[in-house]
N, C-alpha and C positions, 0 to 999 in steps of 0.2 A: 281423392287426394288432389287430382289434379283443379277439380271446380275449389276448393280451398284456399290454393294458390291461385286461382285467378279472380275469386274476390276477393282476396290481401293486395294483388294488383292492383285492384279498382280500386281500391280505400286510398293508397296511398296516391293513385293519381289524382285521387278528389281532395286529400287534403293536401296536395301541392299548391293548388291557388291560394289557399289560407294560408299556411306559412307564408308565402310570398308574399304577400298582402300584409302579415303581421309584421313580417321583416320589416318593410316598405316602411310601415307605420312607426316602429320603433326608429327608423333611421332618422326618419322625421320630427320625433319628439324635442321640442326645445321650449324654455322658460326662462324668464330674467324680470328686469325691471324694465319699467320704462315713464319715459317721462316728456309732456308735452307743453307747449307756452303758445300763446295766441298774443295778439296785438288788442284784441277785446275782453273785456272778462266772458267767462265762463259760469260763472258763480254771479249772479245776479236777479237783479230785479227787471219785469217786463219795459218798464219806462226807461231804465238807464239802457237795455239790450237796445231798444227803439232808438235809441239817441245815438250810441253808436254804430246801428247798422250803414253799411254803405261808405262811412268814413272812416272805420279800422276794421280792424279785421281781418284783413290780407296776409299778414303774416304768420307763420308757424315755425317753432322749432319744434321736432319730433326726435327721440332718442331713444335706443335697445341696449341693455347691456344682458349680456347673455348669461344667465348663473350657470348653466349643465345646458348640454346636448347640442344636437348638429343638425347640419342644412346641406342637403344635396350631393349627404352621403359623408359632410365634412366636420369636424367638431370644431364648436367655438368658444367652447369655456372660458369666459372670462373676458371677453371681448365686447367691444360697443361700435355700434356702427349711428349714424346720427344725419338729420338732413333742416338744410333752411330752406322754408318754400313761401315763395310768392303770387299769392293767386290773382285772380280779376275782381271779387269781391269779396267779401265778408266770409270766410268759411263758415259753415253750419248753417246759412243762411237759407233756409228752403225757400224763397221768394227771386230769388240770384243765381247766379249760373257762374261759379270761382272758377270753372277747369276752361281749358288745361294752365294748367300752374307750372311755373316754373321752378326747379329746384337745386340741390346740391348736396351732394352728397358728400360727409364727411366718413372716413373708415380708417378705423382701428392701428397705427401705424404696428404697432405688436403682430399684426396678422402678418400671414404668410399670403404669397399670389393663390395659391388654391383658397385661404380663409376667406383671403378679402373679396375674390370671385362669388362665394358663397355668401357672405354678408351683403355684397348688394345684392342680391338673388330676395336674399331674405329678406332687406328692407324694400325690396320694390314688393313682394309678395303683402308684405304687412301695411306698407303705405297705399296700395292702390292709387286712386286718379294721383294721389300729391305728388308721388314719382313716376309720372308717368313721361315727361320732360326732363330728365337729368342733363343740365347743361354743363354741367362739370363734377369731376369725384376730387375730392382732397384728403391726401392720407396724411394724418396727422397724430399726435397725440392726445389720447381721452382717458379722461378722468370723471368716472359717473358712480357716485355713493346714494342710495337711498337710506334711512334710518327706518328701519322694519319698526322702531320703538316708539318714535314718533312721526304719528301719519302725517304725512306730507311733506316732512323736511326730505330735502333731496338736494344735491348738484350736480353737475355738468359742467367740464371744461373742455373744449376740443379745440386743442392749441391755443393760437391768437384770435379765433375765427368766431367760435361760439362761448359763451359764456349763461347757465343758467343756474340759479338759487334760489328756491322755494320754501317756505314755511306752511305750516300748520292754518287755517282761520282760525279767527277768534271772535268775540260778540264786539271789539271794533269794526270790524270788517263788514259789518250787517250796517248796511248807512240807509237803507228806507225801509227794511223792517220784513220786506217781502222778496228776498233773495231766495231762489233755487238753482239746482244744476241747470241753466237756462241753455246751453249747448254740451251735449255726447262729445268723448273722445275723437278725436279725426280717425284713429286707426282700431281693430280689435282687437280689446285688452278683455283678462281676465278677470281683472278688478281694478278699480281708480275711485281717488275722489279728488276734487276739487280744491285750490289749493293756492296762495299768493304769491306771485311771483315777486319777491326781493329784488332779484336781479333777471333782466331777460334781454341778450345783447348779442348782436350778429353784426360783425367788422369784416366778413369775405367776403370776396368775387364773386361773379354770376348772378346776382340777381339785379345789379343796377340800383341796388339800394343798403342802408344799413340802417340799425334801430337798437337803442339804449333805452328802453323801460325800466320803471322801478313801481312795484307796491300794487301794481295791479292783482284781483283775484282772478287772473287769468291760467292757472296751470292745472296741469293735472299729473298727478304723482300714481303709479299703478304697477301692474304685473301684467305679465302675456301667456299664456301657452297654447303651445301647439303641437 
């Protein structure tokens, strides 16, 4: 009897690491959209990428909206957190050295001080090197729709600050015939594709610069999880 109960003991203290581990994991589950714009295209041809490298590039808007689950223990359903960053050159550029990059962080004015702690948590984990310089956070208001119905439409407004609107390509968009995904997403996504930026506009503080794009195939419209 008594050997019985002290292997029921032992079972239960070996599956304590597991639960705990399962817990952990489940705390950590989260998924949304997301959506990104460069100052270069991304959807291109090797001549036109060649022609821009070195002279655009540098910039990125990056964007989360959360559909379900939490961060660091916190739930953020519904929530978006968003960043402009300015690098040293060309992002994606394997020939270039962009970091350390300077950024900014916009966050969810709907959040609470616990969300919003947790949302930068998350966009520094998701962004890597891009926020690795957060020169200032701005809480504002965000407005970020993607269309699940058709790929690539998407927006973003966060306040006065950022502004991004994306559409689908089309076979205008192919201008030398030998366009591919010519740069990866900057951050890990679950899926994305490539995509025109309509609108791609950053009017805030901290990086010592601002930019008004239009019609570039610079975006990428996608999903995350984690």
């Amino acid at each position: 009897m008594k050997s019985r109960l002290f292997a029921k003991s032992v079972m239960r203290l070996l599956f304590l690491p597991t639960l705990f581990l399962s817990n952990l994991a489940a705390a950590q589950q989260i998924r949304g959209d997301y959506i990104e714009t460069r100052s270069a295209d991304v959807y291109t041809g090797q001549c036109f990428a060649n022609g821009e490298v070195n002279l655009v590039g540098n910039e990125a808007i990056v964007a989360w909206h959360v559909e379900s689950g939490s961060w660091d223990g916190v739930a953020l359903d519904g929530l978006t957190v968003a960043a402009a960053v300015r690098a040293k050159a060309t992002l994606g550029d394997p020939y270039a050295d962009p970091y350390p990059a300077e950024s900014v962080v916009l966050v969810d004015e709907q959040a609470t001080l616990q969300q919003r702690a947790a949302l930068m948590n998350f966009a520094h984990q998701m962004g890597g090197e891009l926020l690795n310089h957060v020169g200032q956070v701005i809480i504002a208001p965000m407005e970020m729709v993607v269309n699940h119905q058709r790929h690539g439409v998407a927006l973003l407004r966060a306040g006065q600050f950022a502004t991004v609107q994306t559409r689908s390509l089309g076979e205008h968009d192919h201008t030398c015939g030998n366009e591919v995904t010519f740069y990866p997403p900057l951050t890990n996504v679950a899926h994305s594709m490539p995509a025109v930026a309509v609108t791609d506009a950053w009017r805030g503080p901290g990086l010592g610069e601002s930019w008004d794009l239009h019609g570039k195939r610079s975006a990428f419209v996608g999903t995350f999880a984690r």
